[in-house]
N, CA, C and O atoms as a GROMACS GRO file, in nm:
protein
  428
    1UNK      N    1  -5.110  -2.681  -3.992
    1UNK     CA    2  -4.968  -2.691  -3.978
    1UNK      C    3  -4.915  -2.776  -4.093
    1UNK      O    4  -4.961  -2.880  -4.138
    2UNK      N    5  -4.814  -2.711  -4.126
    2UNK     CA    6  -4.776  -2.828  -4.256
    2UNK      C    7  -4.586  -2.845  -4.150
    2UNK      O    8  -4.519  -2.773  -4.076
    3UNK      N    9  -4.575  -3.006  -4.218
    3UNK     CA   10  -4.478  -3.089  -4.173
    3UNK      C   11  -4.420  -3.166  -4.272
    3UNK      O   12  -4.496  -3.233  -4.342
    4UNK      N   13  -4.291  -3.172  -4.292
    4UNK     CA   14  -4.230  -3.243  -4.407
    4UNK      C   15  -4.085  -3.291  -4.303
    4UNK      O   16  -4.019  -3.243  -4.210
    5UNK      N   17  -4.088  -3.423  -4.393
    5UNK     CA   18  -4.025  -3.524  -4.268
    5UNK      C   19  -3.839  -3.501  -4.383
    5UNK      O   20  -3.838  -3.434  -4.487
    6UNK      N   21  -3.743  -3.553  -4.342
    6UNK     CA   22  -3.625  -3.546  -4.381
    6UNK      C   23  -3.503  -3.640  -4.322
    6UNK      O   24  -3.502  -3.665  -4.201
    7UNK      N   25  -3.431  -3.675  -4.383
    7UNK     CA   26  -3.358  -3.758  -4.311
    7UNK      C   27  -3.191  -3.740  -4.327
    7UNK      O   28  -3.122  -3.779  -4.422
    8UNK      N   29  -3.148  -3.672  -4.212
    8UNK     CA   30  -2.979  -3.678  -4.192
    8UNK      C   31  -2.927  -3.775  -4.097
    8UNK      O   32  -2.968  -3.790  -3.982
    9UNK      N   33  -2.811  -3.853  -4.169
    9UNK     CA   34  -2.767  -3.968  -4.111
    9UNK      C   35  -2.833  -4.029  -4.018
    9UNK      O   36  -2.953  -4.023  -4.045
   10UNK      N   37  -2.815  -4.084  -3.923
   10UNK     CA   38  -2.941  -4.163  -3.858
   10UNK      C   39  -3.043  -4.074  -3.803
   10UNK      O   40  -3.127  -4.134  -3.736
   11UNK      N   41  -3.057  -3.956  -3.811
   11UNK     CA   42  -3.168  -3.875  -3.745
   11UNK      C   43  -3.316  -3.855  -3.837
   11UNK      O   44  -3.306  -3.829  -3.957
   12UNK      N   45  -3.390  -3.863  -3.804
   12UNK     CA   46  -3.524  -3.868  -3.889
   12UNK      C   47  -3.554  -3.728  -3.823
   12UNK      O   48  -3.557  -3.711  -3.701
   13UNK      N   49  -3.580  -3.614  -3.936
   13UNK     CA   50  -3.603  -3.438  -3.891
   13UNK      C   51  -3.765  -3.400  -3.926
   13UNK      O   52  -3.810  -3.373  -4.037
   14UNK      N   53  -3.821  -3.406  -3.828
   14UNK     CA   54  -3.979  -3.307  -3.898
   14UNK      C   55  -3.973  -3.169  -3.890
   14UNK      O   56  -3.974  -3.106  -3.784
   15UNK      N   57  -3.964  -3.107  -4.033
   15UNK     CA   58  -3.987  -2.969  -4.012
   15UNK      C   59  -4.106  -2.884  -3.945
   15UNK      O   60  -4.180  -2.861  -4.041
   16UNK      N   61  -4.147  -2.844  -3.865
   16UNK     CA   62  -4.248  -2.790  -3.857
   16UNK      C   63  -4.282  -2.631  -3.905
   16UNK      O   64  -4.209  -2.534  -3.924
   17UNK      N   65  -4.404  -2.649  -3.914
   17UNK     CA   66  -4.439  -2.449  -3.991
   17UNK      C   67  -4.598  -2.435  -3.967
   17UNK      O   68  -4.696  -2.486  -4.021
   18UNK      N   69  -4.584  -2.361  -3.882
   18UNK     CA   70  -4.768  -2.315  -3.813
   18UNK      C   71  -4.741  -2.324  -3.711
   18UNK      O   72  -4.625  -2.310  -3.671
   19UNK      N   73  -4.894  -2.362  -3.594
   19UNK     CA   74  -4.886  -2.346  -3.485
   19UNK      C   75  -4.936  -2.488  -3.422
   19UNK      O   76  -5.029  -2.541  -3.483
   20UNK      N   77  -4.896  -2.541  -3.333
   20UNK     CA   78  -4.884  -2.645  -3.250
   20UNK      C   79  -5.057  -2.629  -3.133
   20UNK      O   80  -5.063  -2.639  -3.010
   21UNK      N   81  -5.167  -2.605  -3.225
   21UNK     CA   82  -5.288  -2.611  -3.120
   21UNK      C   83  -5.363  -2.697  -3.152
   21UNK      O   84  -5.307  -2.788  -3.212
   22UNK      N   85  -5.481  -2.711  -3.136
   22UNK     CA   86  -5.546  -2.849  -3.140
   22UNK      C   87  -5.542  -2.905  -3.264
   22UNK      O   88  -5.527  -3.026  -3.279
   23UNK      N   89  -5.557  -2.806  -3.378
   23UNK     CA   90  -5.547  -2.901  -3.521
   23UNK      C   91  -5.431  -2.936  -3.519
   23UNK      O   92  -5.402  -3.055  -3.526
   24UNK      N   93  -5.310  -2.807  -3.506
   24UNK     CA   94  -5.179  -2.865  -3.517
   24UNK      C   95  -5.152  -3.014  -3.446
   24UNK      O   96  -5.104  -3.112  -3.502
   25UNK      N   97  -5.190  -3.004  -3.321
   25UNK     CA   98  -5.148  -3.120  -3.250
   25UNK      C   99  -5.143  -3.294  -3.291
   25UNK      O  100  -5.069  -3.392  -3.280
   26UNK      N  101  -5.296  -3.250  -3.353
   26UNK     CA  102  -5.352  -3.376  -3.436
   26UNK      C  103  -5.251  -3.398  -3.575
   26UNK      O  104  -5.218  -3.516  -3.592
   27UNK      N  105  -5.212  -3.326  -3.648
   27UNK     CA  106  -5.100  -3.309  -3.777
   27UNK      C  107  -4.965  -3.365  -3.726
   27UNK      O  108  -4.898  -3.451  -3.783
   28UNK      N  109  -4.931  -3.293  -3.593
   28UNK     CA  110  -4.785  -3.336  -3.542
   28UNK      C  111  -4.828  -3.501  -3.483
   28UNK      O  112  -4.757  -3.593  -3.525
   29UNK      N  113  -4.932  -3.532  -3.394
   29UNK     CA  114  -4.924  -3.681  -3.348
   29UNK      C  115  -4.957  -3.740  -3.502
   29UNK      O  116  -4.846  -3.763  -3.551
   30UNK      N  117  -5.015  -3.760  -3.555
   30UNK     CA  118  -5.028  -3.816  -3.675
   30UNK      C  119  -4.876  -3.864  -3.739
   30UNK      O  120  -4.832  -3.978  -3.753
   31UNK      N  121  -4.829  -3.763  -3.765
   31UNK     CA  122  -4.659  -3.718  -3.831
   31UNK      C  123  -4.580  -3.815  -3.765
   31UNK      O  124  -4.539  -3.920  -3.814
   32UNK      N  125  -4.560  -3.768  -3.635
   32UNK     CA  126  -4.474  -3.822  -3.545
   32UNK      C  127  -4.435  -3.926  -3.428
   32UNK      O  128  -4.336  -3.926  -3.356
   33UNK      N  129  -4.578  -4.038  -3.435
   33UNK     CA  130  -4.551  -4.112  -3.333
   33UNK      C  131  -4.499  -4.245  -3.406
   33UNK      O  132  -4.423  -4.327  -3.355
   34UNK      N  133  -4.569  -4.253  -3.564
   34UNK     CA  134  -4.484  -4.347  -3.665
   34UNK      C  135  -4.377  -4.361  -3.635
   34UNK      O  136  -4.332  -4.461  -3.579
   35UNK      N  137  -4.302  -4.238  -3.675
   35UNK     CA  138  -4.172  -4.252  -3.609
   35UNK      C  139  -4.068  -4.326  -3.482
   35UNK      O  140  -3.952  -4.364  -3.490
   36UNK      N  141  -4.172  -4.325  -3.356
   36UNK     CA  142  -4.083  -4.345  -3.240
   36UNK      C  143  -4.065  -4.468  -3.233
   36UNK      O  144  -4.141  -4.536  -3.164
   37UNK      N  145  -3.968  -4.521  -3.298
   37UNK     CA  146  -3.946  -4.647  -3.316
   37UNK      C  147  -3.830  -4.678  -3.164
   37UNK      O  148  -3.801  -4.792  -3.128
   38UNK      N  149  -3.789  -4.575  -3.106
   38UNK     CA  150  -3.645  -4.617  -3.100
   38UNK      C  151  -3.538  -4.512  -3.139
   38UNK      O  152  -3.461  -4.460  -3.059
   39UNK      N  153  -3.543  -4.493  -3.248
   39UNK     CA  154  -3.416  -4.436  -3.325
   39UNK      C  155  -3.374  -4.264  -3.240
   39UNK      O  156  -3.382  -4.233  -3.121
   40UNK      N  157  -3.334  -4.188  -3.350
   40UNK     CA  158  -3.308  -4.078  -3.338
   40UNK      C  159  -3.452  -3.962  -3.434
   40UNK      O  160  -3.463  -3.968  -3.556
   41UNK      N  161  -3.541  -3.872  -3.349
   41UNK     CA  162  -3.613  -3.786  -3.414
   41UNK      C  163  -3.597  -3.644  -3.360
   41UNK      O  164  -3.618  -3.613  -3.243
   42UNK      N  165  -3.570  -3.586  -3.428
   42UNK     CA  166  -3.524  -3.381  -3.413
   42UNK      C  167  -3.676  -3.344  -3.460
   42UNK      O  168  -3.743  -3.392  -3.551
   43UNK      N  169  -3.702  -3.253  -3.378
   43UNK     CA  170  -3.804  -3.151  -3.418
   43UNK      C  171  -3.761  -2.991  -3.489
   43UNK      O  172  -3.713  -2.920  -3.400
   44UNK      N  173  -3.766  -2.942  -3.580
   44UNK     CA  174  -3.722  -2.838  -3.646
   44UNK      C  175  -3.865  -2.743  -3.594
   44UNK      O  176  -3.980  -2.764  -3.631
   45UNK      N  177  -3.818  -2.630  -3.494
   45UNK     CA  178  -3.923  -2.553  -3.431
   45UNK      C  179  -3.938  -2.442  -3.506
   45UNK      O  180  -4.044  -2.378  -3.503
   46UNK      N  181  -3.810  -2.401  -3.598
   46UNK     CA  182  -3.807  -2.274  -3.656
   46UNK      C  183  -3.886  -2.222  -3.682
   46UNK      O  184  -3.880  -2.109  -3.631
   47UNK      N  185  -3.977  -2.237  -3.744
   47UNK     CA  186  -4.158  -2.194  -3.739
   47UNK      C  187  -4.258  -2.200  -3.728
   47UNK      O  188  -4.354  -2.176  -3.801
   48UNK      N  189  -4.237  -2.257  -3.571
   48UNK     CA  190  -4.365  -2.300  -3.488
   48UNK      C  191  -4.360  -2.101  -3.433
   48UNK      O  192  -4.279  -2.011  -3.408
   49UNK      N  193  -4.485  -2.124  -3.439
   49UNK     CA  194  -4.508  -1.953  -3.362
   49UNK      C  195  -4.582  -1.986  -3.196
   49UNK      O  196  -4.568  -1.904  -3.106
   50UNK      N  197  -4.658  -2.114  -3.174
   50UNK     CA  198  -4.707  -2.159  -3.049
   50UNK      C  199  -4.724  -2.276  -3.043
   50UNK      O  200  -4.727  -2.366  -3.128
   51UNK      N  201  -4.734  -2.273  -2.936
   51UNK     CA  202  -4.790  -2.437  -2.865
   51UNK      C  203  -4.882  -2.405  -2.772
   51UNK      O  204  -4.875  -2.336  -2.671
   52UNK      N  205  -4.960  -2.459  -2.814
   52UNK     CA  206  -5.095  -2.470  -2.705
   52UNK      C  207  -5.090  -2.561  -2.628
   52UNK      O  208  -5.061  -2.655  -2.702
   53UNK      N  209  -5.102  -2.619  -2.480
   53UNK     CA  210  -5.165  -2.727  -2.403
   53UNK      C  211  -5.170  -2.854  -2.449
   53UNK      O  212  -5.114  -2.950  -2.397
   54UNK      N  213  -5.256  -2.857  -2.574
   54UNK     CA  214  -5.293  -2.988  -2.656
   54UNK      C  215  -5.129  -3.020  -2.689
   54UNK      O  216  -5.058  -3.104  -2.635
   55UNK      N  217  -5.094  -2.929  -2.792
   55UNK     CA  218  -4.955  -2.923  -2.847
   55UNK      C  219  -4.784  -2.975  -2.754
   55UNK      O  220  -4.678  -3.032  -2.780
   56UNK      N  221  -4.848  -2.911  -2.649
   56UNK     CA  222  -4.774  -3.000  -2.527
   56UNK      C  223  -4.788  -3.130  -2.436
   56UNK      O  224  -4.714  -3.174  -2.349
   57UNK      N  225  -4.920  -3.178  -2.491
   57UNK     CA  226  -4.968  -3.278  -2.440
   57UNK      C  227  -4.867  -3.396  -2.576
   57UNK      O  228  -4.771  -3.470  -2.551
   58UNK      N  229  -4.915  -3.380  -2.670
   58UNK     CA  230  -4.878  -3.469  -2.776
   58UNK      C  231  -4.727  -3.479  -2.785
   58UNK      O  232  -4.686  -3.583  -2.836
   59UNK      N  233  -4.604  -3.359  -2.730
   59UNK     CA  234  -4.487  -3.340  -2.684
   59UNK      C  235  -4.445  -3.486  -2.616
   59UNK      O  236  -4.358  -3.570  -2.638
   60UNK      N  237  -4.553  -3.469  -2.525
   60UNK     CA  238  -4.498  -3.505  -2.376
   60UNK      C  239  -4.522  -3.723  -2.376
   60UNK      O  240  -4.448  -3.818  -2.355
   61UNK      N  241  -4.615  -3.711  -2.400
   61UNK     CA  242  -4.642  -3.807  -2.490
   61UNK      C  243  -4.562  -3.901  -2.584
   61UNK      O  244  -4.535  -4.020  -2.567
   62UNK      N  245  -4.531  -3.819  -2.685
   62UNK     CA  246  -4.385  -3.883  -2.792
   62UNK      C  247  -4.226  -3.870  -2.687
   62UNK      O  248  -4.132  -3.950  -2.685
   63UNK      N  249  -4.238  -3.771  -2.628
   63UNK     CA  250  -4.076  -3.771  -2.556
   63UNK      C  251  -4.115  -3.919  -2.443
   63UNK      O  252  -4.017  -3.993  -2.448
   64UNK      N  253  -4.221  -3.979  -2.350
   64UNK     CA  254  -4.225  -4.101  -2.323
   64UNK      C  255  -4.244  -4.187  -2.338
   64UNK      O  256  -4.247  -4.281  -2.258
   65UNK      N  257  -4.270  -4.180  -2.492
   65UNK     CA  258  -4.250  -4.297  -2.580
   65UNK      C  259  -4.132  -4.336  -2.622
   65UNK      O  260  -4.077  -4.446  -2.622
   66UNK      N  261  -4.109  -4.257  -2.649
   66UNK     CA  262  -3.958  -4.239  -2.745
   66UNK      C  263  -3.871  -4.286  -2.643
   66UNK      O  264  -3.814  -4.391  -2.672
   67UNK      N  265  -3.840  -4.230  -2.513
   67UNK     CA  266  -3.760  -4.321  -2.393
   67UNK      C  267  -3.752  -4.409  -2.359
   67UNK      O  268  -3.655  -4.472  -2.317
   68UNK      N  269  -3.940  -4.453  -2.378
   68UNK     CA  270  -3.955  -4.592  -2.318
   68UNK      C  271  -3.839  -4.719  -2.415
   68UNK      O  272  -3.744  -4.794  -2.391
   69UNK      N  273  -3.933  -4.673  -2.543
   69UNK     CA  274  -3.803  -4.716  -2.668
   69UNK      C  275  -3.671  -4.723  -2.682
   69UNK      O  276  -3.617  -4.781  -2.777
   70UNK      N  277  -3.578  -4.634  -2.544
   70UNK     CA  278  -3.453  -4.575  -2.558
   70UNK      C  279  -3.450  -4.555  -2.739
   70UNK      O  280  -3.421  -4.637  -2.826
   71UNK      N  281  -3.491  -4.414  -2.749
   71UNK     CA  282  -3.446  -4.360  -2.880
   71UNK      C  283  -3.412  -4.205  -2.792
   71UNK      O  284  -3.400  -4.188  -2.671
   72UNK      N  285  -3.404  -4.114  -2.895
   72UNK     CA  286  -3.388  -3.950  -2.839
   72UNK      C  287  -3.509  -3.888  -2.882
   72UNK      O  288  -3.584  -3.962  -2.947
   73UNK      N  289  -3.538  -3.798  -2.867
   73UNK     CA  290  -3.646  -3.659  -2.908
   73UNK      C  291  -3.556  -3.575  -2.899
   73UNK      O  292  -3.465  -3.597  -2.819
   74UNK      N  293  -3.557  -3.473  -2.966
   74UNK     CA  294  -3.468  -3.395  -2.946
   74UNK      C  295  -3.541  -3.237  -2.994
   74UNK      O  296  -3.547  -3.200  -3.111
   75UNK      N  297  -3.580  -3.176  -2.903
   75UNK     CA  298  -3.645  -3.012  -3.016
   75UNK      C  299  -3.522  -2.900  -3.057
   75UNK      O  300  -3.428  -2.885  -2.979
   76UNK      N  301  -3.527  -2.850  -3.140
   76UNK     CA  302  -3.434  -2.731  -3.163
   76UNK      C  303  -3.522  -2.628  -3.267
   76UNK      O  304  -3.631  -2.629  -3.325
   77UNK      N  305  -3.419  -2.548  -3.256
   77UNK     CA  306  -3.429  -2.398  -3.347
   77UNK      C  307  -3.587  -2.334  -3.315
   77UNK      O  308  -3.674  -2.305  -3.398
   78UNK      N  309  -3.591  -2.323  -3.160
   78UNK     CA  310  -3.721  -2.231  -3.117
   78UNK      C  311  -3.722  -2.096  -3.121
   78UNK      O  312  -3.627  -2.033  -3.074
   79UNK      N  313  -3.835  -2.029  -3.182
   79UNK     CA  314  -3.787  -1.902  -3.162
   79UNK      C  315  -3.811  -1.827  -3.002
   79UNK      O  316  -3.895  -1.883  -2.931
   80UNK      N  317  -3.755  -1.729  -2.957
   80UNK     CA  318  -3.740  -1.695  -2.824
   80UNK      C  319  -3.888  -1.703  -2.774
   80UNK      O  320  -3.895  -1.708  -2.652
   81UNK      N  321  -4.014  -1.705  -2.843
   81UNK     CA  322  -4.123  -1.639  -2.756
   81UNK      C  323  -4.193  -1.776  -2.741
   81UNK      O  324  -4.273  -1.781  -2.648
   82UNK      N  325  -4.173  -1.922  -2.837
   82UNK     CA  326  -4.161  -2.085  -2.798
   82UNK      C  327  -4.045  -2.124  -2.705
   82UNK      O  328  -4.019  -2.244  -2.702
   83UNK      N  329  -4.003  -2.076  -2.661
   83UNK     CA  330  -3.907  -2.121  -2.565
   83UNK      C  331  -3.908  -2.095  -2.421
   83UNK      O  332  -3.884  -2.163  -2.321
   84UNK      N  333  -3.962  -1.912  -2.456
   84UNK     CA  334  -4.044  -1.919  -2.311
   84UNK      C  335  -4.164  -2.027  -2.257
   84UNK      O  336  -4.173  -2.063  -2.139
   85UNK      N  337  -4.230  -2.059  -2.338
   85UNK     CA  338  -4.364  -2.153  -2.328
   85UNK      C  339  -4.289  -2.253  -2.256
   85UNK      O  340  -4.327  -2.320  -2.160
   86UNK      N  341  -4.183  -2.253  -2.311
   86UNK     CA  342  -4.115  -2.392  -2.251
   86UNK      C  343  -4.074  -2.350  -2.078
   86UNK      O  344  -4.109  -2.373  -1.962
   87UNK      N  345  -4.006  -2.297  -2.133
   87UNK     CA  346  -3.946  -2.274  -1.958
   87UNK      C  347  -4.026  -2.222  -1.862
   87UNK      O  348  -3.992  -2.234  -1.744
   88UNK      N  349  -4.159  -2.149  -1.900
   88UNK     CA  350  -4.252  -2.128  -1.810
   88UNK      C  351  -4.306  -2.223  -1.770
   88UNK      O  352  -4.287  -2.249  -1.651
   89UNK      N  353  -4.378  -2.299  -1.836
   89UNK     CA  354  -4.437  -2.420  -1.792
   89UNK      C  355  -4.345  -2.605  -1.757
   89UNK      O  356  -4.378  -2.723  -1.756
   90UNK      N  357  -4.183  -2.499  -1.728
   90UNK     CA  358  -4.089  -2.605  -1.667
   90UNK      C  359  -4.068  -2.726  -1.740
   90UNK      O  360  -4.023  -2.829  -1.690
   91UNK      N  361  -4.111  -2.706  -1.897
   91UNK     CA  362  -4.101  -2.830  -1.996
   91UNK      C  363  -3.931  -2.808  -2.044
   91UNK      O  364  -3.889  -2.878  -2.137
   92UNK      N  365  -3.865  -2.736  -1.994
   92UNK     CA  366  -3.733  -2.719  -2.059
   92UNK      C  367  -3.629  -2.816  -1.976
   92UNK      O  368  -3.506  -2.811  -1.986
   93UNK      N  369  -3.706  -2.910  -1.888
   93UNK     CA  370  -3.633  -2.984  -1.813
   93UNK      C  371  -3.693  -3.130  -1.806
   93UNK      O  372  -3.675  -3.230  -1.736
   94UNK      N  373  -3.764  -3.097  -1.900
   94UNK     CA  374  -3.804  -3.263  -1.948
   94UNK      C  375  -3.744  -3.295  -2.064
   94UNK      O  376  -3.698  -3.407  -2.083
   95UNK      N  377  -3.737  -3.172  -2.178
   95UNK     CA  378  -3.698  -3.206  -2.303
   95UNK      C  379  -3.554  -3.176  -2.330
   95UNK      O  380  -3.491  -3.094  -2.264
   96UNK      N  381  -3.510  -3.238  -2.419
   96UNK     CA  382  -3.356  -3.212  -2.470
   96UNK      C  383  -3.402  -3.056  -2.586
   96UNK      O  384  -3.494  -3.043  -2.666
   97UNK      N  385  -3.348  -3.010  -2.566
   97UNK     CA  386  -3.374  -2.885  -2.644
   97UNK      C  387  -3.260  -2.815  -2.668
   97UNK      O  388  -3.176  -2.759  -2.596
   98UNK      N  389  -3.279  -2.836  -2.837
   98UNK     CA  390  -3.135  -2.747  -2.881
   98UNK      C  391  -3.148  -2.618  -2.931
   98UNK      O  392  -3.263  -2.584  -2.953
   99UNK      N  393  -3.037  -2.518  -2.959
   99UNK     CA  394  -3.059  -2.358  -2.999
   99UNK      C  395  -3.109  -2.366  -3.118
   99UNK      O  396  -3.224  -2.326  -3.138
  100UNK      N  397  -3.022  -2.430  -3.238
  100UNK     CA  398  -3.040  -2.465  -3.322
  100UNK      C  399  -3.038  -2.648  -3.341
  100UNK      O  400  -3.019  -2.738  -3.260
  101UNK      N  401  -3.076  -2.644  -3.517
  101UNK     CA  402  -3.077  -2.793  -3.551
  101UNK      C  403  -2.942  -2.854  -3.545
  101UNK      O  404  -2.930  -2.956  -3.478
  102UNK      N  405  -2.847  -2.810  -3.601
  102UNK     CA  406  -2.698  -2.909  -3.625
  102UNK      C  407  -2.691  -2.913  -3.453
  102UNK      O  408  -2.676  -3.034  -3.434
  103UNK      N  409  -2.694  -2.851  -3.324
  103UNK     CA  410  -2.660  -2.891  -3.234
  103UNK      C  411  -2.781  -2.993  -3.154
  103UNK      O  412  -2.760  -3.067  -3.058
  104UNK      N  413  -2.929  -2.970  -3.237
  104UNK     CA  414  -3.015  -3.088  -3.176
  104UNK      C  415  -2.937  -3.206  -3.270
  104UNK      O  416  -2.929  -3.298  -3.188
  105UNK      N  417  -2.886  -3.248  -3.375
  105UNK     CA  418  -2.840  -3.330  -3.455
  105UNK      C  419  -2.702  -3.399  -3.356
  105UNK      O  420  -2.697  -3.518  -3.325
  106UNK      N  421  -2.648  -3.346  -3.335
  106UNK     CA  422  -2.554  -3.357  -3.264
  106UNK      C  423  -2.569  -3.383  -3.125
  106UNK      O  424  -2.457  -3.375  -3.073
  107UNK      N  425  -2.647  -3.406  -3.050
  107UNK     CA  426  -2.726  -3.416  -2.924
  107UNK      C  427  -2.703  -3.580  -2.868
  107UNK      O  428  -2.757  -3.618  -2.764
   0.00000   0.00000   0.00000
């Protein structure tokens, strides 16, 4: 999985591109728990193609960190067949999840 980090106004953005399974998982916790300071972090899903288990473990993980912190997590721009993953396995009601990025930005 490759990940390149970005920064709009107070939001810190990781792009993601690949798939979210065990290597991925290890690339995204690596990437992203630096981060949970607190602040504001968007996930850019646009080209995640899956999430595996692991991939939702490391999710679930940073979104109760990140709370504990009072900061946000915020995922957006999933494509429809990551989004089912979500709502099947009832993660669409743990996470803030936007359609796109300017409205996870805006979140």
């Amino acid at each position: 999985m490759n990940i390149t980090t970005s920064a709009h106004g107070d939001w810190t953005v990781l792009n993601l591109d690949g798939k979210i399974d065990n290597a991925g998982s290890e690339a995204l916790k690596s990437a992203l728990f630096p981060l949970l300071t607190g602040g504001n972090v968007a996930l850019d899903f646009a080209r995640i193609e899956y999430v595996t288990s692991s991939g939702f473990r490391v999710l679930l993980q940073a979104e109760k960190e990140q709370r504990a912190k009072g900061g946000r997590l915020v995922l957006g721009n999933m494509m429809p067949s990551v989004s089912n993953f979500f709502e099947i396995a009832g993660l669409h009601t743990v996470f803030k999840i936007a359609p796109d990025l300017r409205a996870a930005l805006d979140a």
